[in-house]
C-alpha positions in Angstrom: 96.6 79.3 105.0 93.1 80.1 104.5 91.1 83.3 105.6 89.8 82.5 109.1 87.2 85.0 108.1 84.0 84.4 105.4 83.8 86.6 102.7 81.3 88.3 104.1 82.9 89.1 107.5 86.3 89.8 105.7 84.8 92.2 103.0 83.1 94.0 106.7 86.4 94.2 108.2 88.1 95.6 105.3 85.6 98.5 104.9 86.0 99.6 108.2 90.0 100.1 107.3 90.3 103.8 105.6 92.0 105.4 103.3 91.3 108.8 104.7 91.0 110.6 107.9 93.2 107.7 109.6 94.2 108.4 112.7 97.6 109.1 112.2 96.8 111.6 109.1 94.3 113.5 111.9 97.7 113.5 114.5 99.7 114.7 111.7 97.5 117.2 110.5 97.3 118.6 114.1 100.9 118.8 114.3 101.7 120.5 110.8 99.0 123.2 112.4 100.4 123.7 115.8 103.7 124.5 113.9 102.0 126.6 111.2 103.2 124.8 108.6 100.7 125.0 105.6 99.6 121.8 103.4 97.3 120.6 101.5 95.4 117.5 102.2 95.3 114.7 100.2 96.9 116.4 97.0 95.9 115.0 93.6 99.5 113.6 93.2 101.3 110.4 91.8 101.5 107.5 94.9 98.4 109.9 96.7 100.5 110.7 99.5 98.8 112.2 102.4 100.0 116.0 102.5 102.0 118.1 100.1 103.9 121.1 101.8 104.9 123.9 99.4 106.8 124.3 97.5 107.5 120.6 97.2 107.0 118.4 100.2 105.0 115.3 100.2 104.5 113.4 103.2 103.4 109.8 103.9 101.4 108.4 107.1 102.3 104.6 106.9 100.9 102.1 108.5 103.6 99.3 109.9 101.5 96.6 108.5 100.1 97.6 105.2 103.8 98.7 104.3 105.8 95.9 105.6 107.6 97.7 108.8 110.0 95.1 110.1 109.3 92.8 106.8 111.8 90.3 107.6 109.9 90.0 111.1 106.2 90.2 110.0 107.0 88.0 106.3 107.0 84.5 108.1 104.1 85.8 110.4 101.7 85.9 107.6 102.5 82.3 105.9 102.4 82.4 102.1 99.6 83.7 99.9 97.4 86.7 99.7 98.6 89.2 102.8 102.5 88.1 101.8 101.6 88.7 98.3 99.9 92.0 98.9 101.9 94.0 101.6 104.9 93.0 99.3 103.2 94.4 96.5 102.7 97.6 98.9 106.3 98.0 99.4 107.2 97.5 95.7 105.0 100.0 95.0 106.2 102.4 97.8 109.6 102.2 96.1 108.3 103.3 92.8 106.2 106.1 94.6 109.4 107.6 96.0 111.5 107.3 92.9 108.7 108.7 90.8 108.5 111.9 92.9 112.5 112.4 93.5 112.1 112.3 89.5 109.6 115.3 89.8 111.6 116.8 92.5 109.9 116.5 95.6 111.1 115.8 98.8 109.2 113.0 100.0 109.0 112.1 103.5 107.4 109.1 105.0 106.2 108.5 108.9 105.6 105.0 110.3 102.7 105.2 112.6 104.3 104.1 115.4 106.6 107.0 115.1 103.6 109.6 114.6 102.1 108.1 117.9 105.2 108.5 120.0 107.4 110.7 118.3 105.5 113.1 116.7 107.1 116.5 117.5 110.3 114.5 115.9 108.8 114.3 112.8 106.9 117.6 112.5 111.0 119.0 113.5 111.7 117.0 110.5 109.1 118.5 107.9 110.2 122.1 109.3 113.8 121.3 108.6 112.9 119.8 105.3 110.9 123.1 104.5 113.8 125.1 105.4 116.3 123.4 103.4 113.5 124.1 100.1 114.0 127.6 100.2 
């Protein structure tokens, strides 16, 4: 199915999507501060995750479309071609992400967005417990 965009309005929409300062990371950040838990931003680290929590902790802000939440759901949704092809790259490489880390011993945790929205005293509870159990 083609893009129902031109190039020119797609490569507009696509700039306006970020990498950075999403708003989940800014929800999360607030939350790993209201529970004093210390992090560091955007570590330089293998898969960039979004915060690293000493010792050891890496966390992950994902967004349910860019990494596939309910695949078997969304898959059909987006026909064949580019967006298949490239969320299911995502995931492929979300996989490798995690194994490479557990290989350097980090814990990694990852958030869906939805969950950060709704839930997100649930997952902070979750970081602190993970930081306890590191020590």
């Amino acid at each position: 199915m083609p893009d129902v965009f031109t190039k020119e309005k797609r490569s507009r929409v696509m700039a306006k999507i970020r990498s950075r300062g999403s708003k989940i990371e800014m929800k999360m950040k607030e939350a790993l501060e209201r529970y004093e838990i210390y992090y560091e931003y955007q570590p330089k680290l293998f898969g960039k995750p979004d915060f690293l929590v000493e010792p050891n902790i890496v966390i992950f802000c994902d967004s349910s479309f860019w990494h596939g939440r309910n695949w078997r759901k969304l898959k059909p949704q987006l026909h064949e071609g580019y967006w298949q092809q490239h969320i299911s790259d995502n995931r492929k490489r979300d996989v490798e992400v995690n194994r490479t880390l557990k290989g350097q011993r980090y814990t990694v945790l990852r958030f869906w967005d939805e969950d950060i929205e709704k839930n997100i005293d649930e997952c902070t509870k979750k970081i602190s417990d993970a930081v306890k159990a590191s020590r």
